[in-house]
C-alpha atoms as a printed R data frame, in Angstrom:
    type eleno elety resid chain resno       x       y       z
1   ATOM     1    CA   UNK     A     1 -76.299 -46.143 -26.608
2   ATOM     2    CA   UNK     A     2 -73.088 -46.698 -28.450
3   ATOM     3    CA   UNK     A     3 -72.924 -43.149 -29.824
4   ATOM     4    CA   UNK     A     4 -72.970 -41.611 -25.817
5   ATOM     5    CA   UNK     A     5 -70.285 -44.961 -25.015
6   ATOM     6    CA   UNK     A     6 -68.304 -43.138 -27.930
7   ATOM     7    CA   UNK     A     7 -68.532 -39.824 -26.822
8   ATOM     8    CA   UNK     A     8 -68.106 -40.080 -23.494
9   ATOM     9    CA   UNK     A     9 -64.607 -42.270 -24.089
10  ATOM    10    CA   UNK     A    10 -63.907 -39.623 -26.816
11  ATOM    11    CA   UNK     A    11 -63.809 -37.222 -23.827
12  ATOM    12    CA   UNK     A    12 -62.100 -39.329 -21.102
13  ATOM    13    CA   UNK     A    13 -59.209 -39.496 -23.954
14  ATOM    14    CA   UNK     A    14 -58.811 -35.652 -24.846
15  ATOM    15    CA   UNK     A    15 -58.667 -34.968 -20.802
16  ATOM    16    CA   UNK     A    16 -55.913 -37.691 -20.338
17  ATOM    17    CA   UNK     A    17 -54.416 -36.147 -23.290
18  ATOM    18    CA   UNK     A    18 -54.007 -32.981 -22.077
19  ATOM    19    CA   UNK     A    19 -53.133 -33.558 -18.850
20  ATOM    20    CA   UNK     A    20 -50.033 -35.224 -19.722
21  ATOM    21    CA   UNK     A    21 -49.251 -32.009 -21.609
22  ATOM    22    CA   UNK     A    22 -50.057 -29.968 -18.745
23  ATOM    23    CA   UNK     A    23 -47.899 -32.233 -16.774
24  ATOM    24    CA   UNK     A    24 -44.893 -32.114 -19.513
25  ATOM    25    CA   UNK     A    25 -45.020 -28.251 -18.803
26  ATOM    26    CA   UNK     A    26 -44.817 -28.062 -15.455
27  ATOM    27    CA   UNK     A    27 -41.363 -30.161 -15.293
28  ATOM    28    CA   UNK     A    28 -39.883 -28.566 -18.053
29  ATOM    29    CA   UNK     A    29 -40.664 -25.475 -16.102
30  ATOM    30    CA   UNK     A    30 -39.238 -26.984 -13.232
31  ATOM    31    CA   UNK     A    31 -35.723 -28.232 -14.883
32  ATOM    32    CA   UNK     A    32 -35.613 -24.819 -16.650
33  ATOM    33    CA   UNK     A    33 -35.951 -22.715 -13.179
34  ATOM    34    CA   UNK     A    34 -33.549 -25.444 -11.385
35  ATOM    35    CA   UNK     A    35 -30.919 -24.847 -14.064
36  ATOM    36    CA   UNK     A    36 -31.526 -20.756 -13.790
37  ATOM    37    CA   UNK     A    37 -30.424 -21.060 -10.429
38  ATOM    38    CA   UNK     A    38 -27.234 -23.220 -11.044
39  ATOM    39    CA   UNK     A    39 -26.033 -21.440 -13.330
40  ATOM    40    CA   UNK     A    40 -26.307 -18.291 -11.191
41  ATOM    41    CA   UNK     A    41 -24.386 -20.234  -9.005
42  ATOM    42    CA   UNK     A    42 -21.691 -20.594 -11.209
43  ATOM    43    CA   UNK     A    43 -21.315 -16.961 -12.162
44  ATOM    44    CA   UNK     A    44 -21.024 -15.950  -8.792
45  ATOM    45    CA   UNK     A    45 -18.427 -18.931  -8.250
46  ATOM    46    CA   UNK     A    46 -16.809 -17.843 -11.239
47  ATOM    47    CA   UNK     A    47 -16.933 -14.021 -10.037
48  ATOM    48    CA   UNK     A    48 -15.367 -15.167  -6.395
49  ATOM    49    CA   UNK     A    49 -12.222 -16.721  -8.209
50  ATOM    50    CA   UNK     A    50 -11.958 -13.714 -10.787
51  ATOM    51    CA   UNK     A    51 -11.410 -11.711  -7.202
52  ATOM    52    CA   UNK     A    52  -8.595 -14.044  -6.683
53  ATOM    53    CA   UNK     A    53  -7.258 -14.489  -9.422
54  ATOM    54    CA   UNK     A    54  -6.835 -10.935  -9.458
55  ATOM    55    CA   UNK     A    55  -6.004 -10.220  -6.111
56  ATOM    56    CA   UNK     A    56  -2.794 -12.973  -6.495
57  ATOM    57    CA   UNK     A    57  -1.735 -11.001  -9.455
58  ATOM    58    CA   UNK     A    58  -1.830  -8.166  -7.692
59  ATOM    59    CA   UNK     A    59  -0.381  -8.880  -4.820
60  ATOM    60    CA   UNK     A    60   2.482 -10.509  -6.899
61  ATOM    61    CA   UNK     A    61   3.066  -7.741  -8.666
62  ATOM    62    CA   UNK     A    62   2.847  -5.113  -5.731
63  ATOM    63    CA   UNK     A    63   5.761  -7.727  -3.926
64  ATOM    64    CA   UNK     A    64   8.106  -8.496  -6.743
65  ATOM    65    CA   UNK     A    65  11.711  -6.950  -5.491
66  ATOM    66    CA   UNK     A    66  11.281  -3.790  -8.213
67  ATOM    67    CA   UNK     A    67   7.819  -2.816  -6.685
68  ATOM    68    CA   UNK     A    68   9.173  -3.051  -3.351
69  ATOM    69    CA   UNK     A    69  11.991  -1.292  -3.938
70  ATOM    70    CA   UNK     A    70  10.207   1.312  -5.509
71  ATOM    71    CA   UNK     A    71   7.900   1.406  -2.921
72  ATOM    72    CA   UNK     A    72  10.987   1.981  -0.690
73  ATOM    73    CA   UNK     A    73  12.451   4.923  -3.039
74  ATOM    74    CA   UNK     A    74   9.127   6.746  -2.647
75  ATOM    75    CA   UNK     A    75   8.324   5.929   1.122
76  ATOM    76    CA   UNK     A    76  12.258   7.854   1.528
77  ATOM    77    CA   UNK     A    77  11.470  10.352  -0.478
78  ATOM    78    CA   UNK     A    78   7.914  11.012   1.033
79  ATOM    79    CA   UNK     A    79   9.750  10.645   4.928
80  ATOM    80    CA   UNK     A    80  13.208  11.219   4.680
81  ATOM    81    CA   UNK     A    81  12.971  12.877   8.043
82  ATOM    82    CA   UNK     A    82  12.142   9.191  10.069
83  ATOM    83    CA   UNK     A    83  15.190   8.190   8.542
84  ATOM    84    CA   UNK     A    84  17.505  10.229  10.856
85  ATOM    85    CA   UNK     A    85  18.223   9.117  14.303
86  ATOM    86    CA   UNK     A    86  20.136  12.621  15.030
87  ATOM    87    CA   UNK     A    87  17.252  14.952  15.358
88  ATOM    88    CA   UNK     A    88  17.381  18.077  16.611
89  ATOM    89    CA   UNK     A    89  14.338  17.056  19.103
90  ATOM    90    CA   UNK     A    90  11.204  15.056  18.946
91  ATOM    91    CA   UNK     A    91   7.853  16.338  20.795
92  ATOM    92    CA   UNK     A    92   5.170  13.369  21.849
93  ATOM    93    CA   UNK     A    93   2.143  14.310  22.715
94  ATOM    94    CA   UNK     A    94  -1.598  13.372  23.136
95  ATOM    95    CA   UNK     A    95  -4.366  14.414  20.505
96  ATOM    96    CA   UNK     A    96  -6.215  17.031  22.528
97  ATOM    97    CA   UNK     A    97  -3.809  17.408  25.333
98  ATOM    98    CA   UNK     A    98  -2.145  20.468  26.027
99  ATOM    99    CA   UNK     A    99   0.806  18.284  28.223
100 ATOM   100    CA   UNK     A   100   3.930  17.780  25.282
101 ATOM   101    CA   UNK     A   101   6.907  16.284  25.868
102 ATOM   102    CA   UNK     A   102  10.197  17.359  24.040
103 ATOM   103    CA   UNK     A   103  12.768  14.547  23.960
104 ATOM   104    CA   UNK     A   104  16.992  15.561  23.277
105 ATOM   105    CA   UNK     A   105  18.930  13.326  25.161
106 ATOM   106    CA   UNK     A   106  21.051  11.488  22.268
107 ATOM   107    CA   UNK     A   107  20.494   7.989  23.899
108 ATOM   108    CA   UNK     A   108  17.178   7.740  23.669
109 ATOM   109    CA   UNK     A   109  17.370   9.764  20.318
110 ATOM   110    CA   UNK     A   110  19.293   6.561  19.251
111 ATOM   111    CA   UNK     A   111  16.580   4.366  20.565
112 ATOM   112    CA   UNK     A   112  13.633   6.118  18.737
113 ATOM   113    CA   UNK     A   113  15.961   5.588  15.483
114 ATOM   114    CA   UNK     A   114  16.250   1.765  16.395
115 ATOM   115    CA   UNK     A   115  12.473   2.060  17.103
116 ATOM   116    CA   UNK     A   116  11.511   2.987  13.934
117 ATOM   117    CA   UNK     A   117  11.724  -0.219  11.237
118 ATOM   118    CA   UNK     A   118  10.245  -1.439   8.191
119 ATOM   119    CA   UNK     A   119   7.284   0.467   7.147
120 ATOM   120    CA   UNK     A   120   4.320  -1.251   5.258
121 ATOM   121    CA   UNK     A   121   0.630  -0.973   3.925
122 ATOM   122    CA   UNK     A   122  -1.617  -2.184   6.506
123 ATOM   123    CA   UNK     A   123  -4.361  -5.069   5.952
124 ATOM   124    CA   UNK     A   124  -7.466  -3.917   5.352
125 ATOM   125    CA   UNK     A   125  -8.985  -2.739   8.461
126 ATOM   126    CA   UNK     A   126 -12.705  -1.223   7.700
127 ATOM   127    CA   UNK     A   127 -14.579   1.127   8.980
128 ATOM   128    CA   UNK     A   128 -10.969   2.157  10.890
129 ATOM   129    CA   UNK     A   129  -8.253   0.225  13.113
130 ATOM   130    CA   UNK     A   130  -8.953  -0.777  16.840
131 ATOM   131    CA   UNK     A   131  -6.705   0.477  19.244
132 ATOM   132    CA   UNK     A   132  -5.617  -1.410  21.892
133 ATOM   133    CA   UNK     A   133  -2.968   1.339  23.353
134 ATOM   134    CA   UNK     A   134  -3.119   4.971  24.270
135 ATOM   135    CA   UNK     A   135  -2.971   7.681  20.562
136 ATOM   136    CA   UNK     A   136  -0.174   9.392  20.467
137 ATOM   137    CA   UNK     A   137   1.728  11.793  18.118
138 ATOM   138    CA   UNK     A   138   5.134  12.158  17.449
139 ATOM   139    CA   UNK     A   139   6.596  15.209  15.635
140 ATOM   140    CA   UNK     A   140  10.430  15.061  14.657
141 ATOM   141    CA   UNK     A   141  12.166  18.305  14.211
142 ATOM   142    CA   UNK     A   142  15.684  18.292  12.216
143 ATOM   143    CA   UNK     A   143  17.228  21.746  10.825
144 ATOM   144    CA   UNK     A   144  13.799  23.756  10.351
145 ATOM   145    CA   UNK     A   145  12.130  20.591   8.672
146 ATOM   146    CA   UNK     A   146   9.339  19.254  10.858
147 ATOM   147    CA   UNK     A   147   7.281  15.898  10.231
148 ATOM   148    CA   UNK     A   148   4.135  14.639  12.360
149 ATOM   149    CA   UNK     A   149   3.168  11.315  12.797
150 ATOM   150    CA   UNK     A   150   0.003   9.540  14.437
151 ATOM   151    CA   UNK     A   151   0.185   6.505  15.838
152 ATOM   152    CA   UNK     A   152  -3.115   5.279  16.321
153 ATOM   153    CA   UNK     A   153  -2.871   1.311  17.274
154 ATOM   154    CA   UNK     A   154  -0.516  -1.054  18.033
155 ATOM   155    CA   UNK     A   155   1.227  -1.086  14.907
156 ATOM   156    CA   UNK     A   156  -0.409   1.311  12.601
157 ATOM   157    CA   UNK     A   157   0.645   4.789  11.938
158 ATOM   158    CA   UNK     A   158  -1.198   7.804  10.175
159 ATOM   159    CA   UNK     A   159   0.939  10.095   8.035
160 ATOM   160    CA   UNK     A   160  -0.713  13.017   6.267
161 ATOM   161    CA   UNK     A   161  -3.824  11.004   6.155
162 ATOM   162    CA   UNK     A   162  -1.837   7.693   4.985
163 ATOM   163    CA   UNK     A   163  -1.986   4.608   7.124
164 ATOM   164    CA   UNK     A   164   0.990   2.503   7.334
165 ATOM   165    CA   UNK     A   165   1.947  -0.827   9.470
166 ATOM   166    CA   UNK     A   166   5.054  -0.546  11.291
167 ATOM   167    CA   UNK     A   167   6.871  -1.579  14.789
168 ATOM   168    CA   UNK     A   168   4.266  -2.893  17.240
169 ATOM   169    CA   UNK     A   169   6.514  -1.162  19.961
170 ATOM   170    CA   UNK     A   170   6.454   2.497  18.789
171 ATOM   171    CA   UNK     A   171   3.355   3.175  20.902
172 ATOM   172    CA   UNK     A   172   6.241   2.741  23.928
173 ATOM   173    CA   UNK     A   173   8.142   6.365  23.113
174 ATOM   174    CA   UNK     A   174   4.421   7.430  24.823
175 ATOM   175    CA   UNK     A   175   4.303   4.871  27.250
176 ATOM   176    CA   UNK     A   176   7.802   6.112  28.733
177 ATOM   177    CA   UNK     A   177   7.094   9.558  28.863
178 ATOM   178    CA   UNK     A   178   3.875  10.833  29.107
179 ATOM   179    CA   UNK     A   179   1.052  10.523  31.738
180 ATOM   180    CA   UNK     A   180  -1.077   7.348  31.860
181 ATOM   181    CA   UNK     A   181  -4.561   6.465  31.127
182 ATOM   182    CA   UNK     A   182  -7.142   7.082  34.064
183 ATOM   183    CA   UNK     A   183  -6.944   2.995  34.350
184 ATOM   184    CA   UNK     A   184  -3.259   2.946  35.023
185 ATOM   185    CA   UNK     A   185  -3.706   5.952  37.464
186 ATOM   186    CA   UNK     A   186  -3.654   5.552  41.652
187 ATOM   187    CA   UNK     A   187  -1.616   2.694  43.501
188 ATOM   188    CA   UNK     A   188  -0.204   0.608  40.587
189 ATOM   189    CA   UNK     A   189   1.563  -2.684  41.898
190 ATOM   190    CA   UNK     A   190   5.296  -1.926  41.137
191 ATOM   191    CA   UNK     A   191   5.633  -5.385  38.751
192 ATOM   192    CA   UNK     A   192   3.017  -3.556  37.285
193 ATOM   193    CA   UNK     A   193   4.938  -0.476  36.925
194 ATOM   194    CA   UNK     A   194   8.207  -2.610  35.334
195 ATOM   195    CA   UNK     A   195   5.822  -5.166  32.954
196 ATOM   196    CA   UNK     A   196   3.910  -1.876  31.716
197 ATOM   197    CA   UNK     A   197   7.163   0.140  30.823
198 ATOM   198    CA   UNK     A   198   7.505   2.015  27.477
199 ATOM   199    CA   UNK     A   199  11.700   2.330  27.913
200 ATOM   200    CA   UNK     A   200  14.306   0.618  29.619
201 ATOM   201    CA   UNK     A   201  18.336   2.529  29.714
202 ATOM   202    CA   UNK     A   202  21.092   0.345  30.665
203 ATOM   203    CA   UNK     A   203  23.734   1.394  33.154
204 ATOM   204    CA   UNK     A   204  26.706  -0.970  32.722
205 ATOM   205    CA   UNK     A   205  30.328  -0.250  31.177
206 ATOM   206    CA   UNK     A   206  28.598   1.857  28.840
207 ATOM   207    CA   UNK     A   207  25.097   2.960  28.719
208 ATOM   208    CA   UNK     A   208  22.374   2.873  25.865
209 ATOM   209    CA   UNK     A   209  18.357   2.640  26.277
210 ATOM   210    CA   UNK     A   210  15.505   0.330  24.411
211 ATOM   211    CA   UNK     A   211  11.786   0.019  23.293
212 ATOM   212    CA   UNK     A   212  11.227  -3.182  23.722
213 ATOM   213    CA   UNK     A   213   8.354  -4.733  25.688
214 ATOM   214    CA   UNK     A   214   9.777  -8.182  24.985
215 ATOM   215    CA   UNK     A   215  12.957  -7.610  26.820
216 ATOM   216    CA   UNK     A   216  10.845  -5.487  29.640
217 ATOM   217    CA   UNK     A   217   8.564  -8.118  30.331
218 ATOM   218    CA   UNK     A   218  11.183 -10.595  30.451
219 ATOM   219    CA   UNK     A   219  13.295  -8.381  33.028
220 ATOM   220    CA   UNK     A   220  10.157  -8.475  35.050
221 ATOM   221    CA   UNK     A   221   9.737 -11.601  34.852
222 ATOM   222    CA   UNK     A   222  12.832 -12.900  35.713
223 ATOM   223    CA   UNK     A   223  12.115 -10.569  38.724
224 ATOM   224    CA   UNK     A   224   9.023 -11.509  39.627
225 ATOM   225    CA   UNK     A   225   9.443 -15.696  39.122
226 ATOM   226    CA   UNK     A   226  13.102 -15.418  40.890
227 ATOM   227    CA   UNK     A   227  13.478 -13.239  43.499
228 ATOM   228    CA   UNK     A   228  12.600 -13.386  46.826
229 ATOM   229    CA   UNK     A   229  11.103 -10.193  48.591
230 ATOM   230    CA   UNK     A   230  12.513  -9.641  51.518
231 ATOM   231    CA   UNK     A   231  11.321  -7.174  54.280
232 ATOM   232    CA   UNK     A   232  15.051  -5.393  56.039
233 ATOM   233    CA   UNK     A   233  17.570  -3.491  54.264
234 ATOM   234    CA   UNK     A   234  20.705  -5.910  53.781
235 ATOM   235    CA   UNK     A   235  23.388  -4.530  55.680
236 ATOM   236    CA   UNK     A   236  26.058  -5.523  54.073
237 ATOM   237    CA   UNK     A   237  26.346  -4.459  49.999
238 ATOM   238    CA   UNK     A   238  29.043  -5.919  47.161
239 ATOM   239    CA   UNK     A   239  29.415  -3.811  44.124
240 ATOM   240    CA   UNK     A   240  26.842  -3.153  41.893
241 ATOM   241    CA   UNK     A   241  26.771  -5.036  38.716
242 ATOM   242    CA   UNK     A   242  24.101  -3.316  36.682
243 ATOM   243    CA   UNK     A   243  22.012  -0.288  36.820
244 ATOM   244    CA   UNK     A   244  18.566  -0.462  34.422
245 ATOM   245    CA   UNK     A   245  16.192   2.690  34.507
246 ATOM   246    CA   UNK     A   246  12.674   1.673  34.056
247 ATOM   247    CA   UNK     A   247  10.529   4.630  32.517
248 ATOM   248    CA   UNK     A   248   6.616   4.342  33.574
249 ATOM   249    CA   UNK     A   249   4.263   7.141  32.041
250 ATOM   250    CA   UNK     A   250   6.437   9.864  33.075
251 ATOM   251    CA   UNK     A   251   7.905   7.453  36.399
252 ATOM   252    CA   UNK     A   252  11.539   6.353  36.344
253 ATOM   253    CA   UNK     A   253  12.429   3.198  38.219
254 ATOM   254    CA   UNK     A   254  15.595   2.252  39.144
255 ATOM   255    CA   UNK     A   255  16.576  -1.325  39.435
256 ATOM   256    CA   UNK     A   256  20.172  -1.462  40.912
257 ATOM   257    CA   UNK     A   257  21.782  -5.666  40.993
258 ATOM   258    CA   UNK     A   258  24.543  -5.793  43.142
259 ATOM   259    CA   UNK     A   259  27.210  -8.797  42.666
260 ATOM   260    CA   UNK     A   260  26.111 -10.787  45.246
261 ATOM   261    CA   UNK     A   261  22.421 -11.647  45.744
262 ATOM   262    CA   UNK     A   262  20.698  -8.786  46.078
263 ATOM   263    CA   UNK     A   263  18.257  -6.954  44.316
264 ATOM   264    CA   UNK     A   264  17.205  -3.068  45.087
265 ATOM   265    CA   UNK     A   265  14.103  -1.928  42.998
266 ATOM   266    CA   UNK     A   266  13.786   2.375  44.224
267 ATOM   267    CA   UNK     A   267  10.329   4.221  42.793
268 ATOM   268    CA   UNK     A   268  10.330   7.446  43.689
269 ATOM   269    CA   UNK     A   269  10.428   6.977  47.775
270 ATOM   270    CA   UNK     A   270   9.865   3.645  48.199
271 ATOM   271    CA   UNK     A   271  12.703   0.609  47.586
272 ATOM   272    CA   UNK     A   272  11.972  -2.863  47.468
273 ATOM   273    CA   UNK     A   273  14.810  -5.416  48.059
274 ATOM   274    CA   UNK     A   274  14.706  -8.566  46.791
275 ATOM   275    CA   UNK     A   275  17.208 -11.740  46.478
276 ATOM   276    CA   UNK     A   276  17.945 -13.318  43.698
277 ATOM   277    CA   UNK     A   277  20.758 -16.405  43.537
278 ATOM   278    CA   UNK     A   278  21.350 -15.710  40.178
279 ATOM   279    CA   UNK     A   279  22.487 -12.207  39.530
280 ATOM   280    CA   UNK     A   280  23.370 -12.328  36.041
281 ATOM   281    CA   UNK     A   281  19.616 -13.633  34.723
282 ATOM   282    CA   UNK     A   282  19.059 -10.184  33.781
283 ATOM   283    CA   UNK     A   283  22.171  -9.446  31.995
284 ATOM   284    CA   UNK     A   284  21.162 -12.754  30.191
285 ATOM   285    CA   UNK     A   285  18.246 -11.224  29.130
286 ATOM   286    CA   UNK     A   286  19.678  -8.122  27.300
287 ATOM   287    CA   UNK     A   287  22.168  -9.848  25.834
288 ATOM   288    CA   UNK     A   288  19.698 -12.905  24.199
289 ATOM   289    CA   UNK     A   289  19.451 -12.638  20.259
């Protein structure tokens, strides 16, 4: 009796035995797969702010003032034609539309020069930029020499198959002077017309033209918020203060401010008078910094 008491505690001990080892395995298994993953954690952390760490240094280096003003040396070199504001004529156009425009009056020659700024790399923009605006292409023609840009958003620009960021208003040289878009086609609203122009020449003591949609919009705005339409023709006229020529996709409106209170906006056929107690607001508005 105590020899099967003996052997059967003998055997209750060797099973409690090695359970605990089994037991002792499966953490430490556990522990060593938990810290596997951690410390995959960390190398990808540590990976992330390698990317960084480079990408500061980079960008630190790539802006210091000699990069940039070797950057500079070589954009002038590359497009030494954008640099001139006296060219001999510049052609817009459409890609895939036969309808070009050549452009040679001097002060809007002088506009596309002020049009034309700073010139930078673009962010990053994937699988390609999203355009917001009509395309357009621009070719500038001076003594023989001939360069063609693309401007294909907003702000970005395609030259020989390099993308640069540059004025978010030299999509308006189009805007002015070609067609429009089938959505801006029909009976456009003529604060429309004014809000949605690409160019905007001043008629005062001397004359000069813009691309600006800032200064547009804010002209029609002043416009729109101020004056009062009014249904007659006025029949009696002061001087006129200040001619502006609005250009619309290939549309030029004329909005003449006489000295008094009245306001004459003429589209083709059509006028549209308007009063305005303060005839100098737009005046104001060209001449804010």
């Amino acid at each position: 009796m105590r020899t099967l008491q003996t052997i059967l505690f003998t055997c209750v001990l060797i099973l409690l035995l090695v359970g605990c080892k089994v037991e002792e395995v499966d953490v430490y298994d556990m522990e060593n797969s938990q810290l596997k993953e951690h410390n995959n954690l960390l190398q990808e952390k540590i990976v992330r702010l390698e990317d960084k760490i480079n990408k500061i240094e980079k960008d630190n280096l790539l802006t210091s003032p000699a990069a940039v003003e070797q950057w500079y040396e070589e954009f002038d070199k590359k497009f030494s034609l954008l640099r001139v504001d006296n060219w001999d004529k510049v052609s817009i156009s459409k890609p895939g539309d036969d309808n070009e425009v050549t452009i040679s009056d001097e002060r809007i020659m002088t506009a596309i020069g002020d049009l034309i700024g700073g010139f930078r790399d673009p962010e990053p923009f994937g699988s390609g930029p999203f355009s917001d605006v009509p395309n357009y292409q621009y070719t500038f023609v001076k003594d023989g020499e001939e360069l063609t840009i693309d401007v294909i958003a907003r702000d970005i620009i395609r030259v020989n198959d390099e993308y640069y960021a540059t004025s978010e208003n030299l999509h308006l040289l189009g805007n002015a002077f070609l067609t429009p878009p089938p959505y801006l086609e029909g009976n456009i609203p003529i604060m429309t017309k004014l809000a949605l122009s690409g160019y905007v020449e001043v008629d005062t003591d001397y004359s000069y033209g813009m691309f600006s949609s800032f200064r547009i919009i804010n002209l029609t705005n002043a416009l729109a918020e101020l004056g009062e339409q009014i249904d007659y023709v006025p029949s009696e006229l002061s001087e006129i203060s200040l001619t502006l020529h609005f250009y619309f996709f290939g549309e030029k409106i004329t909005l003449t401010v006489f000295n008094e209170k009245y306001t004459k906006v003429t589209n083709g056929v059509k006028e549209y008078w308007f009063i305005i107690n303060d005839p100098h607001v737009f005046e104001n508005i060209l001449n804010a910094g």
